[in-house]
N, C-alpha and C positions, 0 to 999 in steps of 0.2 A: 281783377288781376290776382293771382299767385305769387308774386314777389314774396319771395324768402318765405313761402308757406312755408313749413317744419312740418306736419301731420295731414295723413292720407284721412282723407273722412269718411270714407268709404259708401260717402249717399247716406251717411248716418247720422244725426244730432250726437251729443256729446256722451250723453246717460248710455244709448246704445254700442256706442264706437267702445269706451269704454269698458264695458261688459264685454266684449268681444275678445278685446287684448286680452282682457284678463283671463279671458277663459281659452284661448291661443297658449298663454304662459303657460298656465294649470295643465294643461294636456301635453306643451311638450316636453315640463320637469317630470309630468308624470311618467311619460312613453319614452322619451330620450329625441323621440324620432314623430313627426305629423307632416301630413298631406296636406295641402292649401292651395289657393291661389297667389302666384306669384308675389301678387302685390301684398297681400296680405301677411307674405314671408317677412319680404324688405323691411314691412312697417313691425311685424312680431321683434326681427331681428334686435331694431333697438330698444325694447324692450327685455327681451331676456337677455340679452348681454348685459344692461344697467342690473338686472336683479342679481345677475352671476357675479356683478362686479362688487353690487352693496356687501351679499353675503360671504366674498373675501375680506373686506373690511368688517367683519363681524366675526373675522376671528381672532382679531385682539378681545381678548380677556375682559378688558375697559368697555369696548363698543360694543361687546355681544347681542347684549339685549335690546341696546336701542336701534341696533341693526335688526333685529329680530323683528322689533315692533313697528320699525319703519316696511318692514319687509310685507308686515301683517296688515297695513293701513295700504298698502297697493295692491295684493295678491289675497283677500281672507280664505285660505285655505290653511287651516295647520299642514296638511302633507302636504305641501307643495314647500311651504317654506322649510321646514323640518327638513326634505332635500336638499334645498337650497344650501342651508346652514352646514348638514352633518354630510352631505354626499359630494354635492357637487364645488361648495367653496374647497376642501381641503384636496379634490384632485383638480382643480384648475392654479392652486398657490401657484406656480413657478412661473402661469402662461400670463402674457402680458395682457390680452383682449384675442379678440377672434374667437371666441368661445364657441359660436353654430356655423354651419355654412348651409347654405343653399343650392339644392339639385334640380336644375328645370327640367320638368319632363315631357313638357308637349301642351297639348291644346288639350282638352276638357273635350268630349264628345257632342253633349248636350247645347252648351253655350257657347264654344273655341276661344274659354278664358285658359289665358296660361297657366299652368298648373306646373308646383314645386313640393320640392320632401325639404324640410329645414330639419337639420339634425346638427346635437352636439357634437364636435369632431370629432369622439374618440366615440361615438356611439358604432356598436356591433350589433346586427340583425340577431336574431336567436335563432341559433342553429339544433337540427336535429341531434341530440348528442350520441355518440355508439353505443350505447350503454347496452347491455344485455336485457331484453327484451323477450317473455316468453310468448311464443309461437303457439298456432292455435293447435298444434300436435301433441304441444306441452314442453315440447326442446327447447334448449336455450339456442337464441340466434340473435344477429344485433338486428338494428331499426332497420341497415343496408337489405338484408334480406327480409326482411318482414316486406310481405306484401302491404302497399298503402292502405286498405280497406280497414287494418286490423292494427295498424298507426295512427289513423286519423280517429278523432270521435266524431259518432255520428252529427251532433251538432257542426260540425265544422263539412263535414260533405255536403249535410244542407244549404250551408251557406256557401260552398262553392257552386252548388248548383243554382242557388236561386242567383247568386253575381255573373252566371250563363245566362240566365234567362233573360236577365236585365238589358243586356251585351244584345242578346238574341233582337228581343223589342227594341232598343232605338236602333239599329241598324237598319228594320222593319219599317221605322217609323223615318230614317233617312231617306229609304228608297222610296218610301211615298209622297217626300216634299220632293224627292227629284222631277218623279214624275207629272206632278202638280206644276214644276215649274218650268218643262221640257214643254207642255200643253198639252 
């Protein structure tokens, strides 16, 4: 029985589950913003919420440090707590809790696990900025008119293409458990 269970174990022993969270945490002080499965949202949530909460109380003067190094004995990543402390404690002072929210997105293609974005609230996608951009003419013109080819780097086409390709193959590979299961 589950009675007043408290923690998702995700089919995991403790060493592993563990390591998980913690590198959940590390990824979304780092990015603002991560992809997951639902569940694994929920259980992140209280998680980084306790760390956002520690590293406001580590901004008295008094507790800094031992906020610091409690912070450092859950999470051992210097950059991650190093945000915690100098980024993100000093812009959430006024807010009481609620620090992330969670966006469901749908089912997972592969498996039809539900899948979420967990993001800080004040988190902002990054945007193309206008900035003046030259043109492979040599003109100046912003990013709006710059044809994509000559915006993007090549690295990143790659990787749109092969995220086609991927897309392409299980679709390929749906149609053929249909048909396996039609007879």
């Amino acid at each position: 029985m589950r009675h007043r269970a408290r923690v998702s174990t995700f089919g995991r022993k403790t060493g592993p589950r563990k390591a998980l969270i913690r590198g959940l945490v590390v990824s979304l002080v780092e990015h603002g913003r991560i992809k997951t499965t639902l569940a694994k949202a929920k259980e992140l949530r209280r998680h980084a919420e306790r760390a956002v909460t520690l590293s406001k109380r580590g901004l008295d003067k008094e507790r800094s440090m031992h906020m610091r190094r409690l912070l450092m004995s859950r999470y051992p990543n210097e950059n991650t707590v190093a945000a915690l402390m100098n980024d993100l404690a000093p812009h959430f002072e006024t807010r009481e809790g609620g620090y992330t929210r969670i966006l469901k997105l749908g089912q997972r293609p592969g498996d039809r696990a539900e899948m979420a974005y967990i993001e800080f609230v004040d988190y902002k996608p990054a945007k193309m900025s206008s900035q003046p951009v030259e043109s492979p003419k040599g003109k100046k013109a912003t990013t709006e008119a710059v044809d994509a080819k000559a915006v993007v780097p090549q690295k990143d086409r790659r990787l749109v293409r092969l995220a086609a390709l991927k897309k392409k193959r299980i679709r390929k590979a749906q149609q053929d458990a249909r048909k396996v299961l039609r007879g």
